[in-house]
N, C-alpha and C positions, 0 to 999 in steps of 0.2 A: 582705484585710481589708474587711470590709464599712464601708461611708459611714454616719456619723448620720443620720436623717432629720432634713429643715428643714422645723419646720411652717407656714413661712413661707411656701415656697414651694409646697406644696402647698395654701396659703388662697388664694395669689396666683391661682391656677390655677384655683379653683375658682371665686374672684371673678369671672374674668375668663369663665367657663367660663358663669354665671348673669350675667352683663350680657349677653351674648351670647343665651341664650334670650331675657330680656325685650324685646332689640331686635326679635327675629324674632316673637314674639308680635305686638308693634305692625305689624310690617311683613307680617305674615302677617293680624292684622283688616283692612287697608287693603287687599290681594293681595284678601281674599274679599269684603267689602262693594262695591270695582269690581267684580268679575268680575259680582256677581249684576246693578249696574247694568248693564252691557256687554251680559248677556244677553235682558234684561228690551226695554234700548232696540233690541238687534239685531233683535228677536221684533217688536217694534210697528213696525218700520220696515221688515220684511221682508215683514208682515200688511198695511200700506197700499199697496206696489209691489204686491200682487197683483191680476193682472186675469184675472177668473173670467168668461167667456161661456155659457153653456149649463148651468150648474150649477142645481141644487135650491137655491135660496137657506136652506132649512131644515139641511141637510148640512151648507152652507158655517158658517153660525153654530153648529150642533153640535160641527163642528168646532175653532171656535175657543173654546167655550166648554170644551170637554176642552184645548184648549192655554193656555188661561187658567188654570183652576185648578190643571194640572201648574205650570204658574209661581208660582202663591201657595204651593205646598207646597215646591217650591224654595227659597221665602222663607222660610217658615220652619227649614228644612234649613240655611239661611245662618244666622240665629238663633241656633242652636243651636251653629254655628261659633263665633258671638261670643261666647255663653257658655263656652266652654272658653277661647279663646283669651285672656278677661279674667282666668280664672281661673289661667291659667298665667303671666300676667303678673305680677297678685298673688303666687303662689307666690315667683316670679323674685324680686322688689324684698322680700320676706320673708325670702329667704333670705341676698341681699345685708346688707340691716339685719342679719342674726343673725350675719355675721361684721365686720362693723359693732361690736358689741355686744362682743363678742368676744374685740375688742384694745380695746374702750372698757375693761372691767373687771380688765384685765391691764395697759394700762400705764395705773393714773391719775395718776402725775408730769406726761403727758405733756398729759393733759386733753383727751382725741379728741374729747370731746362738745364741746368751744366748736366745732370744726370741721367740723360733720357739720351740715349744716343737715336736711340728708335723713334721718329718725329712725326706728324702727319706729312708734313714737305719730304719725306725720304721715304714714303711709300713707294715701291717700284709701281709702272703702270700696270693695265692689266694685262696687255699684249706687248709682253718682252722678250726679244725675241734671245734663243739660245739661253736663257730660263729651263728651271725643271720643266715647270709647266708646258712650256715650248717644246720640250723634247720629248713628252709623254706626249703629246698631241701630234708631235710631227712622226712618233713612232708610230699611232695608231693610222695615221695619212698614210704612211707606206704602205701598210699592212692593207688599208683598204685598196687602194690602190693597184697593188700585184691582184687582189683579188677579183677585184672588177677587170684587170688585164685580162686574167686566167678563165674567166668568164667568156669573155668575147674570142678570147682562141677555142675555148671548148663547143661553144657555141659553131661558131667556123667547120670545127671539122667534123661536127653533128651534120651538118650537111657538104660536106667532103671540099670545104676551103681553106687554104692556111690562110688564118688574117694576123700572125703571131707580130706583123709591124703595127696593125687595127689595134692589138690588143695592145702595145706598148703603149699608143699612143693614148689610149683612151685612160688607160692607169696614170700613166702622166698626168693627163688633163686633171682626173679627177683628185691625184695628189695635191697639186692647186691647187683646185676647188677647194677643196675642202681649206688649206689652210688659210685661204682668201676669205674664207666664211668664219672660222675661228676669230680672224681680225676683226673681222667688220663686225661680228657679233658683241666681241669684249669692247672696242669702241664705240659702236651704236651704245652700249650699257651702259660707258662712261661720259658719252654728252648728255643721255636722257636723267642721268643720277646728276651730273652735276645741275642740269637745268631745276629738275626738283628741290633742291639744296641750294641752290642761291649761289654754287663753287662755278669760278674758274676751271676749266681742265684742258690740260695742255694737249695736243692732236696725241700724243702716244697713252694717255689714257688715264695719266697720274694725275695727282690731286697737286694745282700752282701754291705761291707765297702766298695769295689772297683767300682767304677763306672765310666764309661767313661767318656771323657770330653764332653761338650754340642754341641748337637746335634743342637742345633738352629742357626740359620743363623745371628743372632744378637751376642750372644755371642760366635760364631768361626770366626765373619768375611767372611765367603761365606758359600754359599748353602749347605749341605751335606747331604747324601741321596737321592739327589734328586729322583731320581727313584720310590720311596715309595710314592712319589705325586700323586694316582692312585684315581680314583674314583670306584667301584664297582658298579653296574648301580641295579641288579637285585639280591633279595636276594634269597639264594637256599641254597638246603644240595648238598653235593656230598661225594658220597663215593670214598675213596684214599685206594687203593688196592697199598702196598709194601712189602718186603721181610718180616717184623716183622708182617704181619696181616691185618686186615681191620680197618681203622679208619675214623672216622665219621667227617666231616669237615665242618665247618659251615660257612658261609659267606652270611653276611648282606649291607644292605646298608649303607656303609659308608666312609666316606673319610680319607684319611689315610695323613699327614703332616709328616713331618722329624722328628716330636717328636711325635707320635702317633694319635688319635684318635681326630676327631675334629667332 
């Protein structure tokens, strides 16, 4: 004779299943933001121990201005890391709140919402600025940045010009860049997620008061979305050429469920 299923335990599981991703998100931006320091500080401290006798002094700064700006592209490449990784973490604490929600609308004798202080409406957005996330991101901007600087002065006096204002400025610029592309990435992510979801999202990236009814197939009664049950096999960049510009598109491996990210 076959056992009921307890949808209890299979929330329990799943709960615990999605705290576990979030944790490793967090632990996974802190895992990439060191590693980029680590290599960045190994590269400049391996660059000063060197003692070059007899060399082309023009070579030698050629050289390091190709190992500089391989560095600033690394920075950005780390970036890009943290753009996913904030995104997966959002997913995570989204889908937690939605089973949150869940058993908030199913037992209200029991009144779950006095005890949740944690709520879908008090998700931070995904681009908040002076956040950890913010500041791991903005550490790695710098870092690219002086790199891609130090690049364009090496570059310079490879062929005997100081461009050391060239290079500040272009570090600058690219410090920018880059965190103008952080925003625009974590918000492009959060109108294309709310559009798919039927939510409300307010311009800084958070989840509004209005929110759909549940997406899960337990608490609607039949399947919904089903289409979004896709696997991504191969992670890759691709660039999406449209009318507003080039934008940079990121896709990993992962599986996608009617409530997000699993």
């Amino acid at each position: 004779m076959d056992r009921p299923l307890q949808p209890d335990t299979i929330l329990s599981a799943e709960f615990e299943y999605i705290a576990q991703t979030a944790f490793q998100a967090n632990e996974d931006r802190a895992r990439v933001s060191n590693f980029y320091l680590v290599t960045v500080g190994s590269f400049v401290a391996a660059m000063l121990g060197l003692q070059l006798e007899n060399v082309d002094p023009a070579t030698v700064y050629g050289a390091f201005a190709i190992l500089f700006l391989v560095m600033s592209l690394n920075g950005l490449l780390t970036l890009l890391h943290l753009v996913r990784l904030r995104e997966a973490w959002f997913e995570s604490v989204s889908a937690m709140n939605q089973i949150k929600r869940y058993y908030e609308a199913r037992l209200r004798d029991l009144a779950l919402g006095e005890a949740f202080r944690w709520k879908m409406e008090s998700i931070p957005p995904r681009f908040k600025p002076w956040s950890v996330s913010f500041l791991q991101m903005l550490q790695v901007a710098l870092l690219g940045g002086a790199a891609l600087g130090a690049a364009v002065i090496f570059w310079g006096q490879a062929w005997g010009n100081q461009w050391e204002v060239a290079g500040f400025v272009a570090g600058l610029v690219f410090v920018v860049a880059q965190v103008a592309l952080y925003r625009a990435l974590l918000r492009r992510a959060a109108r294309r997620r709310g559009k798919l979801r039927g939510r409300r999202v307010r311009p800084g990236g958070g989840v509004s008061h209005r929110i759909a009814s549940d997406c899960s197939p337990v608490a609607s009664g039949r399947p919904r979305n089903e289409p979004r049950g896709v696997v991504l096999v191969l992670p890759s960049f691709f660039l999406h050429l449209n009318g507003s510009g080039i934008f940079l598109r990121i896709c990993s491996c992962k599986a996608f469920s009617p409530c997000g990210f699993t």
